[in-house]
C-alpha positions in Angstrom: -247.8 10.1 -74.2 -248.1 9.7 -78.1 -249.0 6.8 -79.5 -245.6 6.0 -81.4 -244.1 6.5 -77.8 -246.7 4.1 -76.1 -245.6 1.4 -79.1 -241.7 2.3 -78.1 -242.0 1.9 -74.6 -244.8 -1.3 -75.1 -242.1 -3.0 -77.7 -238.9 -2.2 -74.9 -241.1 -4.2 -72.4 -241.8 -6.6 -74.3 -238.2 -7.3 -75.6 -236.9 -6.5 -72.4 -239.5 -9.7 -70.7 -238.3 -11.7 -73.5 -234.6 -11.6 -72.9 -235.6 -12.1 -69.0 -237.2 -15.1 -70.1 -234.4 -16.6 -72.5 -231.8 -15.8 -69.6 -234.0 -17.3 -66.8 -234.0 -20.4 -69.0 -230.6 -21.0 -69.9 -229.8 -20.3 -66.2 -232.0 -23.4 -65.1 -231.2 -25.2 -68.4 -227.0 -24.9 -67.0 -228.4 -26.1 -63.6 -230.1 -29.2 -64.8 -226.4 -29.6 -67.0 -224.6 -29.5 -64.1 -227.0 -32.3 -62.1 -226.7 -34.8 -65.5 -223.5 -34.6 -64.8 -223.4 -36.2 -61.0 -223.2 -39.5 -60.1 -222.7 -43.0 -61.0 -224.9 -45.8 -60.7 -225.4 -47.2 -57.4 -223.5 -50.6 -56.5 -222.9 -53.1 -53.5 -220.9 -51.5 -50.3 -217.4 -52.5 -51.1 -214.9 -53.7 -49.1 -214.1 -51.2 -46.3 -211.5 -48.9 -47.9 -208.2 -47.8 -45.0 -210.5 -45.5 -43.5 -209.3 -44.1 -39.9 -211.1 -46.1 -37.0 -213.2 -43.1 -35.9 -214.5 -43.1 -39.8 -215.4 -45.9 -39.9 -217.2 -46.4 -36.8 -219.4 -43.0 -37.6 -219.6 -44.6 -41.1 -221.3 -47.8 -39.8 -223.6 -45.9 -37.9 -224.7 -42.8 -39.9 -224.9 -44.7 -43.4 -225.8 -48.2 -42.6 -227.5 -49.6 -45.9 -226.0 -52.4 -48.2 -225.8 -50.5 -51.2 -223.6 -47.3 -52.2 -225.9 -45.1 -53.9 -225.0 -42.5 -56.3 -226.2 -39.6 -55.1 -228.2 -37.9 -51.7 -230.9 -34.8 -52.3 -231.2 -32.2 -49.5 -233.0 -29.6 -49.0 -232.4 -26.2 -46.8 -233.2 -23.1 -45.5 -231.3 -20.4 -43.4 -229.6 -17.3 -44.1 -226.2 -15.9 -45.5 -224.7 -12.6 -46.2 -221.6 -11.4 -48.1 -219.5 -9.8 -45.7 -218.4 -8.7 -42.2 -221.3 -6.3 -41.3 -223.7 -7.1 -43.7 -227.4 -8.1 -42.8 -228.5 -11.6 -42.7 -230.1 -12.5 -46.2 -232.8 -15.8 -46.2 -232.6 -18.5 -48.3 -233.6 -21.6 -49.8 -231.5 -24.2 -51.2 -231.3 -28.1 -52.7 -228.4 -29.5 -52.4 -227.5 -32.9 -54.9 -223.9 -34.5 -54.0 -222.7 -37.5 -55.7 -221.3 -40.6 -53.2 -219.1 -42.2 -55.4 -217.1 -39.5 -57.2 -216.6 -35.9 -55.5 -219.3 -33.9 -56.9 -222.3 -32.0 -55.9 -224.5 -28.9 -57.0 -226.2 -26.7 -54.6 -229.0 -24.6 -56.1 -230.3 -21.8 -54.1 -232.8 -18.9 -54.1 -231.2 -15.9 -51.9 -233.5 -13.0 -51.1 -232.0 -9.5 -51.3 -234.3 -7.1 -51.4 -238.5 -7.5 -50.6 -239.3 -8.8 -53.8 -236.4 -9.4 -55.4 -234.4 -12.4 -55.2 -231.0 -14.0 -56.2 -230.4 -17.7 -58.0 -227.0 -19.3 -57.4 -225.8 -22.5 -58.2 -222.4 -23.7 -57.0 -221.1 -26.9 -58.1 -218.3 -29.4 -58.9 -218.7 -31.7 -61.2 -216.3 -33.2 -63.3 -214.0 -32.1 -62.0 -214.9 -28.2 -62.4 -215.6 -25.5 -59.7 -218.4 -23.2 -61.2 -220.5 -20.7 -59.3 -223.0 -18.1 -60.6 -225.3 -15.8 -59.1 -228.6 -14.3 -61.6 -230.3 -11.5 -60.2 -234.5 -12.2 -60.2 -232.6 -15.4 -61.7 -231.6 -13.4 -65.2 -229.1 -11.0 -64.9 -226.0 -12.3 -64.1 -224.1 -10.2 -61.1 -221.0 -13.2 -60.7 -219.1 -15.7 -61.9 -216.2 -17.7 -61.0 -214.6 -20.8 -62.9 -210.9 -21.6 -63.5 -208.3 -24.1 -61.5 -208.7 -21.7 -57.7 -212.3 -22.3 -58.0 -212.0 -26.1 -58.9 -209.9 -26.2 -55.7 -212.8 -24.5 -53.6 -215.2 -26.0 -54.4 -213.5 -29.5 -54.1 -212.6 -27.9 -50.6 -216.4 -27.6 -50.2 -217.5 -31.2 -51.2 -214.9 -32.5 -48.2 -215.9 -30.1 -45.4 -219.7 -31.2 -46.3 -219.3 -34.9 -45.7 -221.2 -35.2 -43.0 -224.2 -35.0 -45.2 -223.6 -37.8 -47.5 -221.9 -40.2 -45.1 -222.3 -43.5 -48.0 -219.2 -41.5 -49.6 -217.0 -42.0 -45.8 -216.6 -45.7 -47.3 -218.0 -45.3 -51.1 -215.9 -42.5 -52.7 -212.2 -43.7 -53.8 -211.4 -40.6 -54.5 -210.5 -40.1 -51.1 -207.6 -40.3 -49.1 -207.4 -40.2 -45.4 -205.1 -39.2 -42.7 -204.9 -39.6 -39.0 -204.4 -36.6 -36.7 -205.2 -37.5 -33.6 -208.0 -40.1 -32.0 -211.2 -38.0 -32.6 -209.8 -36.2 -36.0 -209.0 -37.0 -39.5 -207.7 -35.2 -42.4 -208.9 -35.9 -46.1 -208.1 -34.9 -48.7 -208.6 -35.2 -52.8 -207.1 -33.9 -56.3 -208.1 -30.9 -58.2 -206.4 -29.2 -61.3 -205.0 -27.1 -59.0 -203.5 -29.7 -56.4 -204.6 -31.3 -53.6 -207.4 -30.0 -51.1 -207.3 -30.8 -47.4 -209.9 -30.5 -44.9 -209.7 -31.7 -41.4 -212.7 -33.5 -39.7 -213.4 -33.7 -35.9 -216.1 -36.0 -34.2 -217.3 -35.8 -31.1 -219.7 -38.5 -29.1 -219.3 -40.7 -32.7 -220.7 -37.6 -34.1 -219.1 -35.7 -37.1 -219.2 -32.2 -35.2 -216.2 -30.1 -37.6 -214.9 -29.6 -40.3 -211.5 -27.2 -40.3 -209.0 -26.1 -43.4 -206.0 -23.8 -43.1 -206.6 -22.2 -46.8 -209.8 -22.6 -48.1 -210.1 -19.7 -50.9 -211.9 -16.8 -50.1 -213.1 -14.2 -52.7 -211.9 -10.7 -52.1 -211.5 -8.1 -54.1 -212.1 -10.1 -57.5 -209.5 -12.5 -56.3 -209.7 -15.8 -54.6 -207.3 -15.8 -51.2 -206.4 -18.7 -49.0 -208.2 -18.1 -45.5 -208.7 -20.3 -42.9 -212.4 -21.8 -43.0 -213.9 -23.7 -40.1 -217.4 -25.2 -40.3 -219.9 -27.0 -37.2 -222.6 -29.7 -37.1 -225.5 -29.7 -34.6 -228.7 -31.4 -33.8 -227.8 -35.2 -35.3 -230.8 -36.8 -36.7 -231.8 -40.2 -38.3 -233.5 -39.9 -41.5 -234.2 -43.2 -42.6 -232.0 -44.9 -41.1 -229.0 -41.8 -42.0 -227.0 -39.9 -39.2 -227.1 -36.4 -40.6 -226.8 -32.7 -39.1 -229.8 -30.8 -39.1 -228.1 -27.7 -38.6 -225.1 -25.8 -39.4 -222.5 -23.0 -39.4 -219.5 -21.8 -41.7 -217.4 -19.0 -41.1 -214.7 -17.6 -42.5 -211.3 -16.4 -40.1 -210.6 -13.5 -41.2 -207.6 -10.8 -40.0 -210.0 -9.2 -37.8 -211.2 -12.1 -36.5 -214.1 -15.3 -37.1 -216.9 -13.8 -39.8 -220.2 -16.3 -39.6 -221.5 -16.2 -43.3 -223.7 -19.1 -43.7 -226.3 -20.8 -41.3 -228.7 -23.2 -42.2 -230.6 -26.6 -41.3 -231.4 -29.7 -43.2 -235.6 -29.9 -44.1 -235.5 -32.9 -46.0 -232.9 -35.7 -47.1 -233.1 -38.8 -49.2 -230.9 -41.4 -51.2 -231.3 -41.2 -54.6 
């Protein structure tokens, strides 16, 4: 190699790590964007909104503190994959979700190769869907915003209540619906209309969470699917009933697809 092709292909690496670097950091700068935007601050339990009986009495139990806060931290770990067929990929997440407003941002390091590793953050905050995944956290391989995507990921925030229980009785935004003794529907508003998830308790446990047309991305397009998600292994962390595991799935036309299993590590109020 000459030396004016040494200096080419030294000066290519060098740019190259520098845009790495500038994308890596307005990835994590969007992240940290996204969790300003969370939460309110925390104030006295109110008055016990027209919750359902069965929400209320797992309310009592799995969140019993005076005080609403604004937001719970979690951390995970499990594995996911993209579709029917595909291998199991590992991962590692923190999840933030806001109590008082429907909000939350889940921020997760996905491996996909030995060595090489995804970053996605999903979130809804403000009222905005938003999801992004950087390849080795730089190179952006997808994106979804717009009013569909504000509706799933409001859809997400609902079927994941049983890990901030404070927002059962905290979060005005909202509304509830009996079904039967042991479930509830609730639901909230997006740009796009209302999202409805059903919730099932078992043993004053929250043990389900069901929808009928959750979007599901295929193809480049986001379809309503059915979407049915379960709790196991109840814990009490500091005085909080929460899952430590978990399962989603997607029902697709040839039948359930399990896409995402995981289990809580850590969990505090903040």
């Amino acid at each position: 190699m000459t030396g004016a092709a040494l200096g080419f292909v030294l000066l290519a690496l060098t740019l190259g790590g520098a845009a790495h670097a500038w994308a890596a950091s307005a990835f994590r700068a969007r992240t940290r964007s996204l969790v300003a935007g969370l939460g309110a601050a925390s104030v006295a339990r109110p008055l016990l909104r027209e919750a359902p009986p069965v929400v209320r009495s797992y309310a009592r139990r799995a969140a019993p503190i005076a005080v609403v806060p604004a937001k719970v931290r979690l951390n995970q770990q499990g594995a996911m994959r993209a579709r029917p067929g595909a291998p199991w990929r590992p991962f590692t997440a923190e999840q933030i979700m806001s109590v008082r407003e429907v909000g939350f941002v889940w921020c997760a390091t996905v491996g996909v190769a030995p060595l090489v590793t995804a970053r996605v953050a999903d979130a809804y905050v403000r009222g905005q869907g938003f999801l992004e995944v950087r390849l080795l956290g730089s190179l952006r391989v997808g994106h979804a915003e717009g009013p569909e995507m504000d509706r799933a990921e409001l859809m997400r925030y609902l079927a994941e209540l049983a890990w901030v229980p404070e927002a059962l009785l905290g979060n005005p935004e909202l509304r509830w619906r009996d079904i039967d003794a042991t479930t509830v529907e609730v639901s909230a508003e997006s740009a796009s209309g209302p999202a409805r998830v059903r919730l099932g308790f078992e043993n004053n446990r929250l043990a389900r969470a069901e929808a009928d047309d959750r979007p599901h991305e295929e193809g480049g397009r986001l379809i309503p699917r059915p979407w049915v998600g379960r709790f196991f292994e109840h814990v009490d962390i500091d005085g909080h009933l929460v899952p430590r595991r978990a399962e989603a799935s997607w029902v697709l036309e040839d039948g359930p697809f399990a896409y995402w299993r995981g289990e809580v590590t850590t969990f505090e109020v903040v």
